[in-house]
N, C-alpha and C positions, 0 to 999 in steps of 0.2 A: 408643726408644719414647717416644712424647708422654705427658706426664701428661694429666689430665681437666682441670686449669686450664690449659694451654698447651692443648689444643682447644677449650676453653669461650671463653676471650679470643682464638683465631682467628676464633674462628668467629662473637663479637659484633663483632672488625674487619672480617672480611667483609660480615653483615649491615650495618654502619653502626652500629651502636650504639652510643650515647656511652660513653664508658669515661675512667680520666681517664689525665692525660699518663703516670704510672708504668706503667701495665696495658700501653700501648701500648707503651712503650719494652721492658717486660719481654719483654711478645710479638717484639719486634725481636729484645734480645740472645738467649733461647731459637733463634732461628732461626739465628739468625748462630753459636751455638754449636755448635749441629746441624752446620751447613754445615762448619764447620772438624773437626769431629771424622770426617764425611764423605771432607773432604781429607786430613786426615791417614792414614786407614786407605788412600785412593787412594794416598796419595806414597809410604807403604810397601809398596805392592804393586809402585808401579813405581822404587821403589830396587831391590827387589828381583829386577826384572827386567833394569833396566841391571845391576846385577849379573852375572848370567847371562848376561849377553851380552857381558858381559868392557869394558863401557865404564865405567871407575875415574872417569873425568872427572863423568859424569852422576849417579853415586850420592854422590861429593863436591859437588856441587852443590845435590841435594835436601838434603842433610846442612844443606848454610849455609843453604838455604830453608828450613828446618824454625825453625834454631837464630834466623833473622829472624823468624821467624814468632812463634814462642813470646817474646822481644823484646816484638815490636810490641805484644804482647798483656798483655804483662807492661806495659809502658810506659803501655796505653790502662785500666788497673787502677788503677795506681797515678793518674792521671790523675783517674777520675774519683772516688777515693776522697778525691783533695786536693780537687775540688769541693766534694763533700761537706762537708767538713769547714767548707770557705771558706762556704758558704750555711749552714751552725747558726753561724758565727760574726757572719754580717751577719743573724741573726734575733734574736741575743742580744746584739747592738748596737743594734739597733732595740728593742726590748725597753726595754736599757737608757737608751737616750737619751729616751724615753716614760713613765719611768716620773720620770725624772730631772726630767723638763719638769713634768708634774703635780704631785711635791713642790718643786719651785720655785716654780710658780704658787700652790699652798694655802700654803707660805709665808710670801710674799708678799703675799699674801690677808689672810693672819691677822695679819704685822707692822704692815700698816696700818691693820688695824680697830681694832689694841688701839694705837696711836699716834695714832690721830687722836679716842679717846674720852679 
């Protein structure tokens, strides 16, 4: 079941409504999580019917599709969680390179005022 802010942010992408890049993205992964938990409950229905029909091959198979599956997913987590981390590092590099350049400059500033009086 959708919460009220996963229909509320559908329903302003629908409309057209400016929203910013997170809202968007978030409404993505919501869907895309939906969608997979969709498949997942599918591919154990039909493990469990190759099962019953005696094909070993086909329920070994869904098995490794499953075990890629949760992988991939695992792999696209950790992914963007190293993002993350890399973008607070280049904000507090910038930060600090700005903060570095202004007490350089008043420095600077101040060594020649009081050297040339």
């Amino acid at each position: 079941m959708q919460s009220i802010n996963e229909l509320n942010n559908a329903r302003r992408l629908s409309v057209g409504v400016s929203c910013s890049v997170a809202e968007r993205k978030h409404a993505v992964d919501a869907d895309a999580a939906r969608m997979l938990e969709e498949n997942d409950s599918n591919s154990a229905a039909a493990e469990a019917a190759a099962a019953a029909a005696g094909v070993p091959e086909l329920s070994s198979l869904l098995q490794e599709l499953r075990y890629i599956t949760r992988r991939v997913r695992s792999d696209e987590d950790k992914e963007n969680e190293t993002n993350d981390w890399k973008f607070a590092a280049m904000v507090i590099d910038r930060l600090c390179f700005w903060l570095s350049s202004v007490y350089l400059l008043l420095l600077t500033v101040v060594f020649l005022s009081v050297a040339g009086s």
